[in-house]
C-alpha positions in Angstrom: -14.9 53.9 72.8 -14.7 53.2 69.1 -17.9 53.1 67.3 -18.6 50.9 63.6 -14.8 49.8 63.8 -13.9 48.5 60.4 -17.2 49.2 58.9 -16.7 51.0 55.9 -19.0 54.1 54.8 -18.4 54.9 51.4 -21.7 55.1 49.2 -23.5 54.5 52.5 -25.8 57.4 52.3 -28.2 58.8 49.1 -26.9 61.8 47.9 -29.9 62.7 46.2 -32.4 66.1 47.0 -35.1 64.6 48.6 -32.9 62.5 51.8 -30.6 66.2 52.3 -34.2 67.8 51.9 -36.6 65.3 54.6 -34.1 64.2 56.7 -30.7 65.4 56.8 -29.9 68.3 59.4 -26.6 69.6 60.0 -24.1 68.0 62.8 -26.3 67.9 66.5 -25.3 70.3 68.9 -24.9 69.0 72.7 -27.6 71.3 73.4 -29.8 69.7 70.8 -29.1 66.2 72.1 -29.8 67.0 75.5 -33.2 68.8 74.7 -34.1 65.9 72.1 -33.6 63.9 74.6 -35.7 65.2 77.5 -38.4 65.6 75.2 -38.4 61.6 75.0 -37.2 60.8 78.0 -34.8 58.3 76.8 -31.2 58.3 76.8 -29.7 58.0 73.0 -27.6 55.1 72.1 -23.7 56.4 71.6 -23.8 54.5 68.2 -26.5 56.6 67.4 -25.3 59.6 68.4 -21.9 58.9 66.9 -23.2 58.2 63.6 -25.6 61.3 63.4 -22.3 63.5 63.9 -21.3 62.2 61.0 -24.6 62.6 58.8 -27.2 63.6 60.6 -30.2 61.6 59.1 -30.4 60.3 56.0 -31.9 57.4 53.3 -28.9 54.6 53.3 -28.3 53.3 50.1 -28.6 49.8 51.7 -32.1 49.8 53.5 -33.4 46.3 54.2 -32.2 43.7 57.4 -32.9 40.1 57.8 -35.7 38.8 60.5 -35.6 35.3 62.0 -39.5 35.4 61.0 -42.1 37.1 58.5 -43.1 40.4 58.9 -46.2 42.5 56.8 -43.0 43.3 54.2 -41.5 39.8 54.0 -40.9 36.7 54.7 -37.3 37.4 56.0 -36.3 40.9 56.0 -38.0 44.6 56.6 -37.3 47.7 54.8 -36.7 51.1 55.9 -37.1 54.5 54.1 -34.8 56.6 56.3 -33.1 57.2 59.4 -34.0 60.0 61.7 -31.7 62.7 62.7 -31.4 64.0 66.0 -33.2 67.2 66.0 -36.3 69.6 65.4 -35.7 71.2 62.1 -36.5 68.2 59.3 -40.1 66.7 59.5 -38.6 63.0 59.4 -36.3 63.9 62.6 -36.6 62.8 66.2 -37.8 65.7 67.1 -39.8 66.5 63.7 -43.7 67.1 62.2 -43.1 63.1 62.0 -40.5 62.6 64.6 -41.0 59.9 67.5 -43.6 62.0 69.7 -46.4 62.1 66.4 -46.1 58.4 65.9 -46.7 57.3 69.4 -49.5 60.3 70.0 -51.1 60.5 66.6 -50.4 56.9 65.5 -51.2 55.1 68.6 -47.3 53.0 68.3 -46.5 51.8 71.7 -44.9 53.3 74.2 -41.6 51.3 74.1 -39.1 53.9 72.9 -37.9 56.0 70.1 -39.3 55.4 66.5 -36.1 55.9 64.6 -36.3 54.6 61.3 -39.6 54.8 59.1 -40.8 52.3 56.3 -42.1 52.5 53.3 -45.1 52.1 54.0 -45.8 55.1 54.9 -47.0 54.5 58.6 -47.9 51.4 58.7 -45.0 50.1 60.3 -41.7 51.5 62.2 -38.4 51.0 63.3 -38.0 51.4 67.3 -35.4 51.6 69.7 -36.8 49.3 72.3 -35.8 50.2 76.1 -38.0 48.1 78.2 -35.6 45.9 78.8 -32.6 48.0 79.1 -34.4 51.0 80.6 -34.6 54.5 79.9 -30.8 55.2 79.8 -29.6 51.7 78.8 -28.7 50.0 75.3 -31.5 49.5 73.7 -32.3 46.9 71.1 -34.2 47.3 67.4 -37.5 46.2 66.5 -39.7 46.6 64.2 -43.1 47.4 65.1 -46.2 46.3 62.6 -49.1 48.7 63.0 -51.3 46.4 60.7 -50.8 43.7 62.7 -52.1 44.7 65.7 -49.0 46.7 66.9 -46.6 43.0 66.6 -43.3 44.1 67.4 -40.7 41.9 66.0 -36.7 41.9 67.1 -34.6 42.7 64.3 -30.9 43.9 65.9 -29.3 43.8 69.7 -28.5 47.6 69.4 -28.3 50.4 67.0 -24.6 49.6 65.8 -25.6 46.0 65.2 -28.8 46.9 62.8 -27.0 49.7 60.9 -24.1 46.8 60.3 -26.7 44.4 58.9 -28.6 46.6 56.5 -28.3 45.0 53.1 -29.4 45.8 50.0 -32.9 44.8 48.7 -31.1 42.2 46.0 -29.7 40.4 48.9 -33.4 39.0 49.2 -34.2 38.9 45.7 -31.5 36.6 45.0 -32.4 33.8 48.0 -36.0 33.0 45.9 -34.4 33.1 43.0 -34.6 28.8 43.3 -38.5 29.6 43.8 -38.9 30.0 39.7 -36.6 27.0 38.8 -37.4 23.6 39.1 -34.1 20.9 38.3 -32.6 23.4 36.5 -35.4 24.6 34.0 -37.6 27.5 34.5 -41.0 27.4 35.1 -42.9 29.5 32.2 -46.8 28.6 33.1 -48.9 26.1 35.1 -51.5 24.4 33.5 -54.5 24.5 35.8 -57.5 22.1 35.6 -60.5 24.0 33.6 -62.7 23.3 36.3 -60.2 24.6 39.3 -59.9 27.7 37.1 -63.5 28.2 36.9 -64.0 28.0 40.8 -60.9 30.0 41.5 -62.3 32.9 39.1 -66.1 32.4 40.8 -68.2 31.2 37.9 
């Protein structure tokens, strides 16, 4: 089966030190899948798995995706900061200091899956496979799961290959509010507030 056919790749990945450094492993072994694996006790998307031959973690250069509702990052997209690699080696890696295991144990994330993706947050929220629909060896879907929110866990693709397609840049977003500083035309430089609204909104 063909995987991200007629998806193009080029300048997909940060080629900076600190992505090769945190993340990036070298090519997984089908020893190293199977172990990752068991270790989880999930089966890995094919997507996945395809994709981390290929580069084996990494920051993408395009790291937001849309939501159909707000999240603790926006009001219609979340961010990641990088995408796990299948393996032990690199502390942001399935199988790493910070891999799926220390989230779920340390971090108290629910028991739903595979925390592949982290945010920039640094914690506080996480991208999941989610497998309790699909089961431990079927497709599973992406969510986001919002640890300042009482664990919410929000859908954000149908399946790996589908969220790694829809990753835009952050100026995708930037661009949709830009009507939110214009009014007819003409851009809004200040609000004149009433003195005594400004008094009560400062607390004298």
């Amino acid at each position: 089966m063909n995987y991200f056919e007629g998806f193009n790749f080029d300048n997909f990945w940060d080629e900076g030190e600190y992505a090769k450094n945190e993340y990036t492993s070298n090519p997984p072994t089908a020893e190293v899948i199977h172990s990752i694996e068991n270790e989880l006790g999930y089966k890995l998307p094919p997507s996945y798995i395809w994709l981390m031959k290929q580069r084996n973690g990494g920051i993408p250069t395009k790291d937001c995706h849309s939501t159909s509702i707000p999240t603790s990052w926006a009001e219609d997209h979340i961010s990641i900061s990088g995408i796990y690699g299948i393996g032990f080696e690199k502390k942001c890696s399935l199988g790493g200091e910070f891999g799926s295991k220390f989230w779920i144990e340390d971090w108290e994330y629910p028991e739903i899956g595979i925390a592949i993706c982290d945010c920039p947050s640094a914690g506080h929220d996480m991208i999941f496979l989610d497998y309790r629909k699909c089961g431990p060896k079927g497709e599973p879907s992406v969510v986001h799961v919002d640890q300042e929110n009482d664990y919410n866990i929000t859908f954000v693709a149908k399946d790996f290959e589908s969220f790694i397609k829809g990753l835009k840049n952050a100026e995708a977003y930037e661009s949709d509010n830009t009507d939110d500083n214009q009014l007819n035309g003409y851009e809004v430089e200040s609000v004149w507030i009433h003195p005594d609204l400004d008094k009560r909104l400062k607390g004298e």
